[in-house]
PDB file of N, H, CA, C and O in Angstrom:
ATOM      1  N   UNK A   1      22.191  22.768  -2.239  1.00  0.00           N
ATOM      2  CA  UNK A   1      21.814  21.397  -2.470  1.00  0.00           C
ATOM      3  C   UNK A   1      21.586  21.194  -3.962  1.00  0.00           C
ATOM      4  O   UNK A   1      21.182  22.158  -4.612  1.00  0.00           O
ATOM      5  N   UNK A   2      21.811  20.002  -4.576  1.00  0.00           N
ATOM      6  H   UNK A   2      22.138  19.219  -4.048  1.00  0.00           H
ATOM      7  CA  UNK A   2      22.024  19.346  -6.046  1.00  0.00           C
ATOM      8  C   UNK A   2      21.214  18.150  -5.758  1.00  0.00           C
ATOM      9  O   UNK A   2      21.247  17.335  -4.836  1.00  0.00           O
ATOM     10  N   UNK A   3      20.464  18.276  -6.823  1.00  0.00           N
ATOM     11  H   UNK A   3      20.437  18.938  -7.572  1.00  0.00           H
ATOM     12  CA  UNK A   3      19.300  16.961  -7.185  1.00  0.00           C
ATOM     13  C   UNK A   3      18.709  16.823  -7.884  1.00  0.00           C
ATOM     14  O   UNK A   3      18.071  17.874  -7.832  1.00  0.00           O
ATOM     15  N   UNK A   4      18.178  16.109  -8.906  1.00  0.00           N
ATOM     16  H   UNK A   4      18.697  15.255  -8.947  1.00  0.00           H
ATOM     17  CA  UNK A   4      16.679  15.986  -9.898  1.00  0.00           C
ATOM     18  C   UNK A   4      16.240  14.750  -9.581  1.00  0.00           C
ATOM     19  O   UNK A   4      15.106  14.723  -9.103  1.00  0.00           O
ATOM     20  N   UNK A   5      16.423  14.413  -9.621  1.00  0.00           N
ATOM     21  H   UNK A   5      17.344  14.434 -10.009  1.00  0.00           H
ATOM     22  CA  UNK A   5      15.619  13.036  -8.413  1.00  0.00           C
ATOM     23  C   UNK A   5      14.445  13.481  -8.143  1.00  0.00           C
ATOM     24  O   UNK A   5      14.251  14.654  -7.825  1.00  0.00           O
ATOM     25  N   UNK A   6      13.076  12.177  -8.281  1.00  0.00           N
ATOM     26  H   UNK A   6      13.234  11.224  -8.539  1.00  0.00           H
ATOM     27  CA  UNK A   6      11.905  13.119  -7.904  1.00  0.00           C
ATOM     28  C   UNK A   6      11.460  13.422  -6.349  1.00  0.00           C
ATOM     29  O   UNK A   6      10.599  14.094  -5.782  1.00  0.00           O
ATOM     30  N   UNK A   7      12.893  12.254  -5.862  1.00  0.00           N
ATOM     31  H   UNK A   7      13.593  11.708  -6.323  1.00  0.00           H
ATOM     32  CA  UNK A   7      12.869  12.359  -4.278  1.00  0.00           C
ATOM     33  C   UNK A   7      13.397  13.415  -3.891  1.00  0.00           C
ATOM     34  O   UNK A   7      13.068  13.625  -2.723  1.00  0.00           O
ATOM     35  N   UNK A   8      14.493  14.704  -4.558  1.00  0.00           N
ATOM     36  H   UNK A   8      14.761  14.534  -5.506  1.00  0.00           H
ATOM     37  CA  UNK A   8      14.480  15.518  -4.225  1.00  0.00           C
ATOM     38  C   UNK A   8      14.367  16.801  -4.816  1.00  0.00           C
ATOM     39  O   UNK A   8      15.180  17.709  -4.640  1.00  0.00           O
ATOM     40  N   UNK A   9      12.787  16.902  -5.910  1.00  0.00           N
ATOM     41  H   UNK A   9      12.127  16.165  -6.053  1.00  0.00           H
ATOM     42  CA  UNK A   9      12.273  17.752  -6.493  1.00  0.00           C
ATOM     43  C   UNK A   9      11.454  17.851  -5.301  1.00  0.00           C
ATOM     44  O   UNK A   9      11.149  18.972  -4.892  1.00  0.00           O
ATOM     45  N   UNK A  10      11.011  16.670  -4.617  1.00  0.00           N
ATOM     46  H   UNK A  10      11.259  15.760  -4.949  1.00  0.00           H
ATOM     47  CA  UNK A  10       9.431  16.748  -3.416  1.00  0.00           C
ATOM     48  C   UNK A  10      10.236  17.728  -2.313  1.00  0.00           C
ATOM     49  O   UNK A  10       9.843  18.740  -1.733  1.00  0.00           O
ATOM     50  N   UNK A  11      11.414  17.078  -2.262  1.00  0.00           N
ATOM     51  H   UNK A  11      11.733  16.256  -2.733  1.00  0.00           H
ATOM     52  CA  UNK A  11      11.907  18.079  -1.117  1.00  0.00           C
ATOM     53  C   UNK A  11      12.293  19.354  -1.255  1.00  0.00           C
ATOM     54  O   UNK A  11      12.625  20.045  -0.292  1.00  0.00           O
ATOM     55  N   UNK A  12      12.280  19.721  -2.333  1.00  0.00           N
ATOM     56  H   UNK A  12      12.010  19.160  -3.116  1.00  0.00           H
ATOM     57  CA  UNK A  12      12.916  21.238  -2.758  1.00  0.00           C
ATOM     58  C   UNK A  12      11.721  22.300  -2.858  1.00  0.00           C
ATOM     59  O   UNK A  12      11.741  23.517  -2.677  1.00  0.00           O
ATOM     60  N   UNK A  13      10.237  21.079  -3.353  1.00  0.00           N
ATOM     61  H   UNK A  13      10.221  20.090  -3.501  1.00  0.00           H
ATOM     62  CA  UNK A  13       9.292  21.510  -3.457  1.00  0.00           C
ATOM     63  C   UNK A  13       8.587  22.130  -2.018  1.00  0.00           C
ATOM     64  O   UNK A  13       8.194  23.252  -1.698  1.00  0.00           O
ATOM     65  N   UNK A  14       8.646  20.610  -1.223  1.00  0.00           N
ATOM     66  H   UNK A  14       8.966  19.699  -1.483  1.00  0.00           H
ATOM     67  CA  UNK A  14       8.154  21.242   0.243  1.00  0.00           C
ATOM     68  C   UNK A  14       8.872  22.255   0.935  1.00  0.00           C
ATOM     69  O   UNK A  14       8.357  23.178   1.567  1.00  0.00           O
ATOM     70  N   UNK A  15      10.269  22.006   0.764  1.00  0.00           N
ATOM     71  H   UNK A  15      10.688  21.257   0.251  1.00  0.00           H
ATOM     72  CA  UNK A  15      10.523  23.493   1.397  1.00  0.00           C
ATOM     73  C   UNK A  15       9.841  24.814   0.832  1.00  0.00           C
ATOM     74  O   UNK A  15       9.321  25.465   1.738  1.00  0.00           O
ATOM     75  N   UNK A  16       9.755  25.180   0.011  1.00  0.00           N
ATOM     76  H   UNK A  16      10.177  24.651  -0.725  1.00  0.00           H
ATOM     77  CA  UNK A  16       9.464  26.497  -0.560  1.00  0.00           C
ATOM     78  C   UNK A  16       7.846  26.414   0.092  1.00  0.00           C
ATOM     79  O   UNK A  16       7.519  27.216   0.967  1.00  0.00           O
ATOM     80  N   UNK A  17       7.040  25.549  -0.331  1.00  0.00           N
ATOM     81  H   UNK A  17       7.306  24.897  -1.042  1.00  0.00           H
ATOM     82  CA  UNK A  17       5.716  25.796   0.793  1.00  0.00           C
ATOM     83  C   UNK A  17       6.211  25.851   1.899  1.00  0.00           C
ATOM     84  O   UNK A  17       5.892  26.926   2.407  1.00  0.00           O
ATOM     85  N   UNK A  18       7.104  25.001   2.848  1.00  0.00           N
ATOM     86  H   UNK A  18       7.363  24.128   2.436  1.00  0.00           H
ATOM     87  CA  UNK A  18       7.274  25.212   4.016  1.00  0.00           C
ATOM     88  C   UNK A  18       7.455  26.871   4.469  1.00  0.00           C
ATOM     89  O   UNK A  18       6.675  27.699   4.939  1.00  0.00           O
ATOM     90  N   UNK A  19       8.890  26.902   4.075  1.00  0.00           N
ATOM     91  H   UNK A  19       9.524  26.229   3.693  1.00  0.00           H
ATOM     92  CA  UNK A  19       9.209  28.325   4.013  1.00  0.00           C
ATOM     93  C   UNK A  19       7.890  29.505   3.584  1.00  0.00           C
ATOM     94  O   UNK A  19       8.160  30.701   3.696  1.00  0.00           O
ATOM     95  N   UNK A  20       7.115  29.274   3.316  1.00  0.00           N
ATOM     96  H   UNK A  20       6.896  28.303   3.225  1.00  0.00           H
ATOM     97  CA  UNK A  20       6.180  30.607   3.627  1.00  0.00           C
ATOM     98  C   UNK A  20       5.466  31.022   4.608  1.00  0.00           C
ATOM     99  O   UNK A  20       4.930  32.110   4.821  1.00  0.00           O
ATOM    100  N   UNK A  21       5.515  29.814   5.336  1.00  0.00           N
ATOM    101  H   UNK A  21       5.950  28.931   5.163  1.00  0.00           H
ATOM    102  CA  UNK A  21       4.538  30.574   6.529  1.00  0.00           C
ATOM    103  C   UNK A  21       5.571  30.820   8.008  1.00  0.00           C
ATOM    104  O   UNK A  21       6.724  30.393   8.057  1.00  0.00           O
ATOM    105  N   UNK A  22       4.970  31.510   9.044  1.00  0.00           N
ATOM    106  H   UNK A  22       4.033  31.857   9.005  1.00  0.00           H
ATOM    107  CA  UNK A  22       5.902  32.193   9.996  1.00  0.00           C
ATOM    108  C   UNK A  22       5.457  30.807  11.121  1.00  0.00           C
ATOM    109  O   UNK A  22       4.382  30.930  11.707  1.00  0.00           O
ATOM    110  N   UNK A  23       6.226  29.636  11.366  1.00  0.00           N
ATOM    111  H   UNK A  23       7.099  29.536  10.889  1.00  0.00           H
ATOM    112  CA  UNK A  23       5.785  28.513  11.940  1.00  0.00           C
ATOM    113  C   UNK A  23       6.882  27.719  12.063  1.00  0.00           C
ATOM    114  O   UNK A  23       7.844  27.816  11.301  1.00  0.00           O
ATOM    115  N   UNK A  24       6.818  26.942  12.961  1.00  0.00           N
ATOM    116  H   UNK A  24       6.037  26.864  13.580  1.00  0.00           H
ATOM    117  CA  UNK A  24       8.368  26.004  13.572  1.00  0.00           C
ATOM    118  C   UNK A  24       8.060  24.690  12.566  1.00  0.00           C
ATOM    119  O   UNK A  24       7.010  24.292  12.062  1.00  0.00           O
ATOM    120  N   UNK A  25       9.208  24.278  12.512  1.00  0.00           N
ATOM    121  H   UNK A  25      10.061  24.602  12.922  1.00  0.00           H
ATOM    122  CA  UNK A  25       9.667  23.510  11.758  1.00  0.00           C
ATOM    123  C   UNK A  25      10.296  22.538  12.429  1.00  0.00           C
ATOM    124  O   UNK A  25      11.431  22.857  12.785  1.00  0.00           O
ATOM    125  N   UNK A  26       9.740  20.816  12.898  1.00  0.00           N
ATOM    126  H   UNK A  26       8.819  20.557  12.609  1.00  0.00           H
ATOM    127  CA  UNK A  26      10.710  19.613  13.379  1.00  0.00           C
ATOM    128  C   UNK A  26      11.302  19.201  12.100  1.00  0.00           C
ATOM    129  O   UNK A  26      10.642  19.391  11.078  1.00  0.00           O
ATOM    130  N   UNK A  27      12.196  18.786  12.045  1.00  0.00           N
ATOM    131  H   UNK A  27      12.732  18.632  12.876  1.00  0.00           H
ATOM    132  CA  UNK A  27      12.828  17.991  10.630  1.00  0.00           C
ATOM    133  C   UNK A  27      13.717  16.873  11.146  1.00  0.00           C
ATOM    134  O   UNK A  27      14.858  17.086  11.556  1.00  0.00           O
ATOM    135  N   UNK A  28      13.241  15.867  11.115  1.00  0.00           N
ATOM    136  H   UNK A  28      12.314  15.694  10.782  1.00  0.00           H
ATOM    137  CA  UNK A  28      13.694  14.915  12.157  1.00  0.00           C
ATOM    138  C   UNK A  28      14.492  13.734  10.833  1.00  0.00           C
ATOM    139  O   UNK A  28      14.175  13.664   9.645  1.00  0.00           O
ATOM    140  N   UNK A  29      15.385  13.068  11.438  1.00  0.00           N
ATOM    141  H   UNK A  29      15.643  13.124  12.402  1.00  0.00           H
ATOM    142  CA  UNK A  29      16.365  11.871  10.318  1.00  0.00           C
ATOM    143  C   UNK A  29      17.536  11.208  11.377  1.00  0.00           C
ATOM    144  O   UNK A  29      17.750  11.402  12.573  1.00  0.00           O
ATOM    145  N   UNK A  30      18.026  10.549  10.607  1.00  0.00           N
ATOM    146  H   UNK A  30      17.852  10.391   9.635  1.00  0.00           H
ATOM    147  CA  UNK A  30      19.308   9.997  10.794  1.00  0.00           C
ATOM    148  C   UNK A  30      20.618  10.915  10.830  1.00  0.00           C
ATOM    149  O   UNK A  30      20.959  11.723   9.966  1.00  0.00           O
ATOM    150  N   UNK A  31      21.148  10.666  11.796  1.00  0.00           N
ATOM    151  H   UNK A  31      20.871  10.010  12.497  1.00  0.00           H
ATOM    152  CA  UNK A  31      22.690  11.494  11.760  1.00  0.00           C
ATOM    153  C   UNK A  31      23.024  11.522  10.185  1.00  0.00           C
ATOM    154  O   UNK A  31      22.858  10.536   9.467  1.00  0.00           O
ATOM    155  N   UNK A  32      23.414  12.504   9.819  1.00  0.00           N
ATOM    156  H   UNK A  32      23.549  13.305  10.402  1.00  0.00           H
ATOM    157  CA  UNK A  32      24.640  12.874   8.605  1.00  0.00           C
ATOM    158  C   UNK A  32      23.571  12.840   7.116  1.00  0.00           C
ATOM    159  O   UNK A  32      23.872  12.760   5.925  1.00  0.00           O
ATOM    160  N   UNK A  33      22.409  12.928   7.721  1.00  0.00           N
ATOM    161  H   UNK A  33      22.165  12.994   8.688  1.00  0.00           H
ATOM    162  CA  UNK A  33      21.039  12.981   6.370  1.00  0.00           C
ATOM    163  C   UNK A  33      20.863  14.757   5.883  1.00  0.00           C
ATOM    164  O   UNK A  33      19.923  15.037   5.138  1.00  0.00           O
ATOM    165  N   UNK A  34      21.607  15.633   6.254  1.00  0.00           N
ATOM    166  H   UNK A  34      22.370  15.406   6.859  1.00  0.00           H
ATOM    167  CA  UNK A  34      21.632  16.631   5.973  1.00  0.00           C
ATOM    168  C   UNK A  34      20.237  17.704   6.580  1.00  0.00           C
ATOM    169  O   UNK A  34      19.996  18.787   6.046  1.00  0.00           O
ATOM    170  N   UNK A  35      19.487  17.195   7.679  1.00  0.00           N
ATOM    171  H   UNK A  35      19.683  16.316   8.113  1.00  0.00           H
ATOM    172  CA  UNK A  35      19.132  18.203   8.481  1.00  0.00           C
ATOM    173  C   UNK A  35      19.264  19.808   8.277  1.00  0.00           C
ATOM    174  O   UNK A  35      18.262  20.470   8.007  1.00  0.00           O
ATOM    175  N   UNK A  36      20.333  20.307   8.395  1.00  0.00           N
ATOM    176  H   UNK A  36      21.147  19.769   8.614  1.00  0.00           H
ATOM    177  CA  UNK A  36      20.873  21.176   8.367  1.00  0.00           C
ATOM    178  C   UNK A  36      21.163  21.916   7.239  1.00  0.00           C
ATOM    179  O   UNK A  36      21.565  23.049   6.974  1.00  0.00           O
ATOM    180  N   UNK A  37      20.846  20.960   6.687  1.00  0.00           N
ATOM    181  H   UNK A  37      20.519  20.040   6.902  1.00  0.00           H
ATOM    182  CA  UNK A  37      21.171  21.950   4.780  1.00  0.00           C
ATOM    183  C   UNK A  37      19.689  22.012   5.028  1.00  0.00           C
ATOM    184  O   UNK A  37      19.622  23.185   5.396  1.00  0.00           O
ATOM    185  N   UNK A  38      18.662  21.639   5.074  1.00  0.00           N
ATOM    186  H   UNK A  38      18.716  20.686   4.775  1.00  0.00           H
ATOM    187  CA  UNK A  38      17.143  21.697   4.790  1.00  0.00           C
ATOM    188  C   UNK A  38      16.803  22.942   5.677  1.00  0.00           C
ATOM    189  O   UNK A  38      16.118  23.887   5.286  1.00  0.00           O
ATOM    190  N   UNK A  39      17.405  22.819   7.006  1.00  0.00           N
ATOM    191  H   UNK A  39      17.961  22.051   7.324  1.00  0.00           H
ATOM    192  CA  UNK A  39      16.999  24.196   8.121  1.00  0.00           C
ATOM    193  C   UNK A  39      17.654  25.235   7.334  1.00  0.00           C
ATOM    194  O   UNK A  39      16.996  26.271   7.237  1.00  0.00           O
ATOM    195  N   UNK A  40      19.042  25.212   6.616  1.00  0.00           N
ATOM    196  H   UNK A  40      19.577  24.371   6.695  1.00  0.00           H
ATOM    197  CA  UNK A  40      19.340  26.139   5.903  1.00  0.00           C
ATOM    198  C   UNK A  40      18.477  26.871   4.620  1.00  0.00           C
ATOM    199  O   UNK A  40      18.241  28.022   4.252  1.00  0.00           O
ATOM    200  N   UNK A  41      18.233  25.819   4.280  1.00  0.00           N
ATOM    201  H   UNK A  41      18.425  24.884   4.579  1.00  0.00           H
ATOM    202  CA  UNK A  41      17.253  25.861   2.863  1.00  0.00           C
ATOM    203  C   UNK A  41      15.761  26.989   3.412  1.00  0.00           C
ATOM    204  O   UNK A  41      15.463  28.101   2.974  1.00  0.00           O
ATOM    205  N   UNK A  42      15.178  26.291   4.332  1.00  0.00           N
ATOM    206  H   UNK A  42      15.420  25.388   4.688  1.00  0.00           H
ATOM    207  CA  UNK A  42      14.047  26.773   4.632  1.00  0.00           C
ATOM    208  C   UNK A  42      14.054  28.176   4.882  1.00  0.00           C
ATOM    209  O   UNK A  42      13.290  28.957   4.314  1.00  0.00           O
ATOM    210  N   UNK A  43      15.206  28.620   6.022  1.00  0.00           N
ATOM    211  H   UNK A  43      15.826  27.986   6.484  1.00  0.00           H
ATOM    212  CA  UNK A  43      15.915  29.790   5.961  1.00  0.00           C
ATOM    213  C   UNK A  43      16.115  30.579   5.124  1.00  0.00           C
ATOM    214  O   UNK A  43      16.003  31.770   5.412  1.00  0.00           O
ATOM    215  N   UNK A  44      16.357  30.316   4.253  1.00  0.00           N
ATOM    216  H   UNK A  44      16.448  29.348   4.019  1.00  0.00           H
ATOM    217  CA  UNK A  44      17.031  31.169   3.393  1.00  0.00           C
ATOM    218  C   UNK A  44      15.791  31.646   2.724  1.00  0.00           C
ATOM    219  O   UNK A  44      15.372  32.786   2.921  1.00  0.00           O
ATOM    220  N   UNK A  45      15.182  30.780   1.920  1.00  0.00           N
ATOM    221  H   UNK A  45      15.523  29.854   1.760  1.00  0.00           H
ATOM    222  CA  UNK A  45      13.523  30.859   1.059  1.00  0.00           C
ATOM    223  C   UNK A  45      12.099  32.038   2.090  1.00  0.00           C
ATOM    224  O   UNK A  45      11.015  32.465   1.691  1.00  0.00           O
ATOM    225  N   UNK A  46      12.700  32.178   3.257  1.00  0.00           N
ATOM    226  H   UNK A  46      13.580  31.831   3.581  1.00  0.00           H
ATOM    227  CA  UNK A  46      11.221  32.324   4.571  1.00  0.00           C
ATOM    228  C   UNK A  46      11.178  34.154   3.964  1.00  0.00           C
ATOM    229  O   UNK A  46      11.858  34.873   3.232  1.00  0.00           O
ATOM    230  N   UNK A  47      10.539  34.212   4.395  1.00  0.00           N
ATOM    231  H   UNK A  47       9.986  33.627   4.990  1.00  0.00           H
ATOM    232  CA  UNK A  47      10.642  36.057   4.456  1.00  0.00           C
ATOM    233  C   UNK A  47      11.349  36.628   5.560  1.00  0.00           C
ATOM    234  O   UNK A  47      11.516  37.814   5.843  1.00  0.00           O
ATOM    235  N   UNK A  48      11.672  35.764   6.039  1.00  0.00           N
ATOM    236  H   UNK A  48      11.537  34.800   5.809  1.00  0.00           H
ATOM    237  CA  UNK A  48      12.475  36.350   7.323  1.00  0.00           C
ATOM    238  C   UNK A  48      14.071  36.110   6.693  1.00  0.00           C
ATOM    239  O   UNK A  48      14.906  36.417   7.544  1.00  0.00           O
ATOM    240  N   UNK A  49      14.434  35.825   5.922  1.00  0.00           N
ATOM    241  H   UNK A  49      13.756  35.575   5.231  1.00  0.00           H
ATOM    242  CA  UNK A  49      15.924  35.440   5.423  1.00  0.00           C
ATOM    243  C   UNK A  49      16.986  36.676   5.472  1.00  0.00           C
ATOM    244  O   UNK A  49      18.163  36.436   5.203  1.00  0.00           O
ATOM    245  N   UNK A  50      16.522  38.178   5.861  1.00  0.00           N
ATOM    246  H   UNK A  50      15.566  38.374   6.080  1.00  0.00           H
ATOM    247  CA  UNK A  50      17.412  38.826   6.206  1.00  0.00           C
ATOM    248  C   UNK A  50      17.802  39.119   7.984  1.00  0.00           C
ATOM    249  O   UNK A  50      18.457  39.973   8.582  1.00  0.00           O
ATOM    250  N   UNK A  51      16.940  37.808   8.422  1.00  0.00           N
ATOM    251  H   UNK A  51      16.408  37.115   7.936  1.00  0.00           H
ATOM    252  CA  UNK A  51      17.354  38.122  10.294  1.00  0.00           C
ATOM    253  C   UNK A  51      18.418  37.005  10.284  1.00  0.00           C
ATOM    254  O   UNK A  51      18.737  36.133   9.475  1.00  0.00           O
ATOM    255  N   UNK A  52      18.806  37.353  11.417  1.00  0.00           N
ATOM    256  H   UNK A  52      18.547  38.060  12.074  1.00  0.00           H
ATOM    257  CA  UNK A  52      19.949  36.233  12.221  1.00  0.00           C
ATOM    258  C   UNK A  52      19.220  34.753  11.900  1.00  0.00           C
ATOM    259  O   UNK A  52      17.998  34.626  11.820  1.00  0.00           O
ATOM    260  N   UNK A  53      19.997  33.870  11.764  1.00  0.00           N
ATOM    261  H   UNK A  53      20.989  33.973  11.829  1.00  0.00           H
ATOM    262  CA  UNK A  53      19.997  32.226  11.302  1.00  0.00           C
ATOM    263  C   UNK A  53      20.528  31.966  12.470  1.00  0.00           C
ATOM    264  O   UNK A  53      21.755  31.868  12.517  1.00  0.00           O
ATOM    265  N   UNK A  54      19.751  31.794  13.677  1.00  0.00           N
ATOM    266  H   UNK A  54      18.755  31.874  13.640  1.00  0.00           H
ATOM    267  CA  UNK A  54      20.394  30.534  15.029  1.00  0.00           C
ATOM    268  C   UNK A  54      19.923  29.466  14.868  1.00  0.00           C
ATOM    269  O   UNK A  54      18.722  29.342  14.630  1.00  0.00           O
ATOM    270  N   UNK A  55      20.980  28.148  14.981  1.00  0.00           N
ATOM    271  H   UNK A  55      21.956  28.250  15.174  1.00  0.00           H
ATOM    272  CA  UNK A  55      21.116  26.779  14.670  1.00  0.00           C
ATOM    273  C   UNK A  55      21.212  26.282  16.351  1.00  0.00           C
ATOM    274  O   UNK A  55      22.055  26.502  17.221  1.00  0.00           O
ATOM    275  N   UNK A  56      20.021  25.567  16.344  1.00  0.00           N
ATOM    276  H   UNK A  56      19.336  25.388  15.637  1.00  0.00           H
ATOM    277  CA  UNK A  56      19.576  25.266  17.803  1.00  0.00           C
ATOM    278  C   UNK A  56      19.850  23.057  17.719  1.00  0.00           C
ATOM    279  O   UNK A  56      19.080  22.263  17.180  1.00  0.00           O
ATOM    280  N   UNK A  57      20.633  22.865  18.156  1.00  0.00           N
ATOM    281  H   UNK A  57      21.258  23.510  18.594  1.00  0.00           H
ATOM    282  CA  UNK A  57      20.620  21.320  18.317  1.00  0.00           C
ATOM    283  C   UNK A  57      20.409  20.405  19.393  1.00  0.00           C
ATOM    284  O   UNK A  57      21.102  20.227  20.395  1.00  0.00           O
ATOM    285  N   UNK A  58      19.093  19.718  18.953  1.00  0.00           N
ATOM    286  H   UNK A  58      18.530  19.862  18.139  1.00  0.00           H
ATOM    287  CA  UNK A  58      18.346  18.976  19.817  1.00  0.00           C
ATOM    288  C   UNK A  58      18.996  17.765  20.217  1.00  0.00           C
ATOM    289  O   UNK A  58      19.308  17.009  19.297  1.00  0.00           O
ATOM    290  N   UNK A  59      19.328  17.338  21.639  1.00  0.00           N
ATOM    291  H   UNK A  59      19.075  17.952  22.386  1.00  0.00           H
ATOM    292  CA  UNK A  59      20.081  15.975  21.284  1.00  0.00           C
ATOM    293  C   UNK A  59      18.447  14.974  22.356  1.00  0.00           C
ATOM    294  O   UNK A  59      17.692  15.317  23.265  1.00  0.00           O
ATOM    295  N   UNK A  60      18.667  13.483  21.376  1.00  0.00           N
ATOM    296  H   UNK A  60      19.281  13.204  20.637  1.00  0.00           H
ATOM    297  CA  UNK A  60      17.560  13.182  22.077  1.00  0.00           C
ATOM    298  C   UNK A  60      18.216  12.052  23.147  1.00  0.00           C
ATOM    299  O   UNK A  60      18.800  11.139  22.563  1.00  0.00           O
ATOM    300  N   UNK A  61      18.214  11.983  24.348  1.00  0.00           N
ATOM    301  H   UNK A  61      17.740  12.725  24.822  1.00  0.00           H
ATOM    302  CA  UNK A  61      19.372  10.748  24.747  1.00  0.00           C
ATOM    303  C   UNK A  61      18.095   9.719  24.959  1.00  0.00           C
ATOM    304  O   UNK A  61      16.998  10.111  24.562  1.00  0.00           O
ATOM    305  N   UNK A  62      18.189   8.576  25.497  1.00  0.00           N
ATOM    306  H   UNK A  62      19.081   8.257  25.819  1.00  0.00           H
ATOM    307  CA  UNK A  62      17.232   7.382  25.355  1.00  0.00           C
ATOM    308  C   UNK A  62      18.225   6.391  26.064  1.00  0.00           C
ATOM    309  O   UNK A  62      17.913   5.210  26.217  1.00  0.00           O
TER     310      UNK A  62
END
């Protein structure tokens, strides 16, 4: 991910706090808001970043 925006310094920021602790993560948005780069992100930063990465997708119907 690419940004200096302070809208996405906050987010680059919260991940890295996020990513430290051993705890689930909702990350909820709009289709095509990049979800998935952020679950990636968090991933990658956690201490767990050398286990398996399973990508679990929630669908909500209504």
């Amino acid at each position: 991910m690419v940004g200096n925006t302070p809208a996405m310094r906050q987010i680059f920021e919260t991940i890295t706090q996020v990513a430290k602790w051993d705890t689930s993560v909702l990350i909820r948005g709009e289709s095509g808001t990049g979800k998935e780069l952020i679950a990636g992100a968090i991933a990658y930063h956690s201490p767990r970043a050398n286990q398996p990465y399973i990508k679990l997708n929630c669908l909500r119907l209504t």
